[in-house]
C-alpha positions as CSV (number, residue, x, y, z in Angstrom):
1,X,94.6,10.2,72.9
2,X,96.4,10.2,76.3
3,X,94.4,6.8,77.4
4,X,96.1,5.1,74.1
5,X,99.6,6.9,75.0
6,X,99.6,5.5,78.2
7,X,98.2,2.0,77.3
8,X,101.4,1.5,74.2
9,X,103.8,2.3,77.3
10,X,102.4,-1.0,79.0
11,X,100.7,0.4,81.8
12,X,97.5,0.1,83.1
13,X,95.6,4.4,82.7
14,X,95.5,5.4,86.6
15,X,92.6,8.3,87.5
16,X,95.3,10.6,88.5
17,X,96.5,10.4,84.7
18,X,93.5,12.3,83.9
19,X,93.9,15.0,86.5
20,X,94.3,18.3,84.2
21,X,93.0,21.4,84.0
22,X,91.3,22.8,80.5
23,X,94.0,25.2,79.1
24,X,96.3,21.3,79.9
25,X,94.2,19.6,77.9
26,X,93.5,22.3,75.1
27,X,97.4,23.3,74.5
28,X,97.9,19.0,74.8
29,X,95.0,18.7,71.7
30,X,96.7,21.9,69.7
31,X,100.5,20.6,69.8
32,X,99.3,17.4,67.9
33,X,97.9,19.6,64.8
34,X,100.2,21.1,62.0
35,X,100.9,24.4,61.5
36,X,98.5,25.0,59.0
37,X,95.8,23.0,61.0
38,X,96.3,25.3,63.9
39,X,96.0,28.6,62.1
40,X,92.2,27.7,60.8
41,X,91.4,26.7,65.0
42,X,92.8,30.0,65.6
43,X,90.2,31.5,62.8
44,X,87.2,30.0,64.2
45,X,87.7,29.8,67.7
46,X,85.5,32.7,68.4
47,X,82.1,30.8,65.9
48,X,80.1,28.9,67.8
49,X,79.9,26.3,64.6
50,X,81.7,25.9,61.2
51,X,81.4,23.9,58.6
52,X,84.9,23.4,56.3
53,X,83.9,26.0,53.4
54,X,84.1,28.9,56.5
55,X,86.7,27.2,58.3
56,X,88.8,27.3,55.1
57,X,87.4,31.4,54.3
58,X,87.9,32.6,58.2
59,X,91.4,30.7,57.7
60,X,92.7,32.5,54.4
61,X,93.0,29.7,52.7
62,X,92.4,27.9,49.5
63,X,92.1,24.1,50.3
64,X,91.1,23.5,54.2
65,X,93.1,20.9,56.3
66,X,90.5,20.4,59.0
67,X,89.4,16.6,57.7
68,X,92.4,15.3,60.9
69,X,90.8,17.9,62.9
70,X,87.2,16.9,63.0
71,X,87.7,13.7,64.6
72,X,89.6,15.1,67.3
73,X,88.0,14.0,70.8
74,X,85.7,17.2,71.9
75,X,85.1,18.5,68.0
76,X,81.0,17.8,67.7
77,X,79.6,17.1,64.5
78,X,76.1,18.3,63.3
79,X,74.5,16.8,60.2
80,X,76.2,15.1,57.3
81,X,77.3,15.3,53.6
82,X,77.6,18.7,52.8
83,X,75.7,20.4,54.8
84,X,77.6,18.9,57.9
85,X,79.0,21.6,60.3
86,X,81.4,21.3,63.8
87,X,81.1,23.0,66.9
C-alpha cells in the first residue's frame, strides 16, 4: 500500500520510505479498515487462525466484513472454498 502511495505522488519509492517499526506499520494497516472491520481484528487478534464464520462469532456480529480484510498485505490464507481459514 505505501509503495502505490508513493508511486501516484510521482516519485520513485526510496529504502528509507520503508524504514518503520511494527506497531508503524500495524496502526498504518488498522486506520485504512472501517469501524466495523476493526472491531472483528480486535476479536481475533489473540487466535492464531480464523476462518470468517469465527471471525464474525468472536466479533458479535451477524454478517462479517472481513472479505476487504483478507487481502490485506500480511493476512495468510490457508485452504479454500469453505473451509478456507486466515492467520
Amino acid at each position: 500500500m505505501r509503495f502505490l502511495e508513493i508511486r501516484r505522488t510521482g516519485r520513485t519509492p526510496q529504502p528509507a520510505d520503508f524504514d518503520h517499526d511494527f506497531p508503524s506499520l500495524i496502526a498504518r494497516t488498522l486506520s485504512t479498515l472501517t469501524a466495523e472491520e476493526r472491531h472483528v481484528m480486535r476479536s481475533v487478534a489473540l487466535l492464531d487462525a480464523f476462518d470468517l464464520d469465527l471471525a464474525t462469532a468472536a466479533a458479535g456480529l451477524r454478517l462479517c466484513p472481513m472479505g476487504r480484510v483478507t487481502l490485506l498485505p500480511g493476512t495468510r490464507s490457508v485452504g479454500h472454498g469453505a473451509g478456507r481459514s486466515f492467520g
